[in-house]
N, C-alpha and C positions, 0 to 999 in steps of 0.2 A: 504494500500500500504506500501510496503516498507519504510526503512528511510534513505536511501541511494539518496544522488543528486547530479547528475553531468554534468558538462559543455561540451556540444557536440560542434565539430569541427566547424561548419558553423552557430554557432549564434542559437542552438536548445537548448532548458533547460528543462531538465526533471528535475523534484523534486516528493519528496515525494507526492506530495498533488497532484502528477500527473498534474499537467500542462504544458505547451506544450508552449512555448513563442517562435517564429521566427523572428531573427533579421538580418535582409539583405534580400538579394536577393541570390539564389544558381544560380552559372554559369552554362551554358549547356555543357563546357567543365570542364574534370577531369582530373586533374594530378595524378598520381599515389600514393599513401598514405603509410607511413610507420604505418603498424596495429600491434597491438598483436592480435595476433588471438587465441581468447577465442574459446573450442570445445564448437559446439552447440550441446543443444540435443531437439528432439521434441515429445510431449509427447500428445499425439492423442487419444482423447474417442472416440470409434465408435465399430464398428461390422466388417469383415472382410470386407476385400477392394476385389474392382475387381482389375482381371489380369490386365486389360490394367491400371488402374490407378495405380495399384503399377507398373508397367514396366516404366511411366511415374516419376514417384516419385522417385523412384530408378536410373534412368539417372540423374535426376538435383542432389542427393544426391551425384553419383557418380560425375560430376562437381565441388561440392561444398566441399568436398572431395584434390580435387587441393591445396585450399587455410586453411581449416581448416576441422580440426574433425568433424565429425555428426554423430549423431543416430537418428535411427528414432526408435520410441517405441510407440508400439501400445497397448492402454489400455483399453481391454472388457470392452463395454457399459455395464449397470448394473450388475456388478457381481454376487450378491447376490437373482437375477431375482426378486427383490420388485416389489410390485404391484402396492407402491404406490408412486409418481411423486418426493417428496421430499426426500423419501428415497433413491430412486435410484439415485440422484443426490448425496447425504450425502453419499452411497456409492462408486459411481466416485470419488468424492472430496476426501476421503481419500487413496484413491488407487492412485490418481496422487499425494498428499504430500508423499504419503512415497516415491516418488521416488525422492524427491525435498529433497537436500542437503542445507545444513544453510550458504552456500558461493555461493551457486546458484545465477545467475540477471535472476530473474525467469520476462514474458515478458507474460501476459494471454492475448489471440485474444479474443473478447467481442463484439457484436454489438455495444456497447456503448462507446468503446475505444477511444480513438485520433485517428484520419484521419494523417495517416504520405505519403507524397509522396515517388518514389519510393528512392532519394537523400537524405532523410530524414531516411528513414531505412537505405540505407549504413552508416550515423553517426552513430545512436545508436547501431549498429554490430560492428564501428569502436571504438568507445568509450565506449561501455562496459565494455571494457579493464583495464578502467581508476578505475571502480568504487568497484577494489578488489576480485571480483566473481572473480570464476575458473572457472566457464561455464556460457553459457547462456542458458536457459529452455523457449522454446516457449512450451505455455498449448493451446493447442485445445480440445475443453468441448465436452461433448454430445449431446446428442439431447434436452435437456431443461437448455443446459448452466452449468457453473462453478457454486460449491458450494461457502456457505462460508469459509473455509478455504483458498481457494488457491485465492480467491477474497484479503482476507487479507494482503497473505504473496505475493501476486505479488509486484514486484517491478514497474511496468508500464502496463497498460492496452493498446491496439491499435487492429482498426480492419481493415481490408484487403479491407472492401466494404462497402456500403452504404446498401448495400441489405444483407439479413441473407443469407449464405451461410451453408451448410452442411457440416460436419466436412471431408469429401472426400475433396470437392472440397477447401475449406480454409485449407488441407493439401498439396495439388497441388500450388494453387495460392501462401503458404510461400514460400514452398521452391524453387518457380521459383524466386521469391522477393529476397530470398537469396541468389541465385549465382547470380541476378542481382545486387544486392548492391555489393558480392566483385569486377565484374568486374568494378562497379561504383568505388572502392578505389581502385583497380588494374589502370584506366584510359582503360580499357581496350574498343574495340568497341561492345559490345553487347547492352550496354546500348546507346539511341542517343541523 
């Protein structure tokens, strides 16, 4: 992980060593939050999406959009067509570092990640900010996961579900999380 730690708004502490410490309680009400809004970009291993889920993805992007920058950037499952399990992984993993800038707060979804509620992602979207990145990089892996490379250089690991999800649908399920954390820092009602 990263070497980068910083102190989130409601008592959440990300550090290096990736731990996750919650101090309080988060209110059910949201007052509106002054953010810097760091552009996000999301960087997606897979094989061509369906229409309907990109039309789906492309709305919340469009939303999200409102409040700050996005991209979505889809990166060919095995590039290299290897035959074989680690290779293809070694091949994803260098194909998303080269796209990961050295001022990135790079963020890899993992089975294994911290469990963040959805007030919990609004902090680390809003605090991000704080921690000198120009962007923030959500990585979603392939089909047998993140290499090591981008295992190393994430800054924070977190995952979406308790269940493994396929990179379609833990690309739907962030970027609905996304435009629900800014309406969470907006105080806005979509979040209840």
């Amino acid at each position: 992980m990263g070497t980068a730690a910083f102190q989130l708004c409601a008592g959440l502490n990300l550090s290096a060593s990736n731990h996750l410490h919650v101090q309080g309680s988060t209110n059910s009400k949201f007052a509106p939050q002054s953010v810097r809004a760091l552009p996000i970009r999301i960087l997606s291993v897979g094989k061509k999406r369906s229409r309907g889920l990109q039309l789906v993805v492309d709305e919340y992007v469009e939303k999200i959009k409102y409040y700050c920058s996005v991209e979505d950037v889809l990166i060919r499952s095995n590039p290299r067509n290897a035959r074989d399990q680690r290779a293809q992984v070694d091949d994803e993993d260098m194909a998303v570092m080269n796209l990961i800038r050295s001022d990135d707060w790079v963020v890899m979804l993992d089975e294994h990640g911290r469990d963040l509620r959805s007030e919990q992602m609004a902090e680390l979207v809003a605090d991000a900010g704080n921690t000198g990145a120009s962007r923030i990089s959500f990585c979603i892996g392939g089909p047998y996961g993140h290499g090591r490379k981008i295992r190393e250089r994430a800054n924070l690991s977190i995952k979406l579900s308790s269940m493994v999800l396929n990179h379609q649908i833990a690309l739907l399920v962030l970027v609905e999380q996304l435009y629900r954390s800014w309406t969470i820092l907006r105080g806005q009602k979509y979040h209840h």
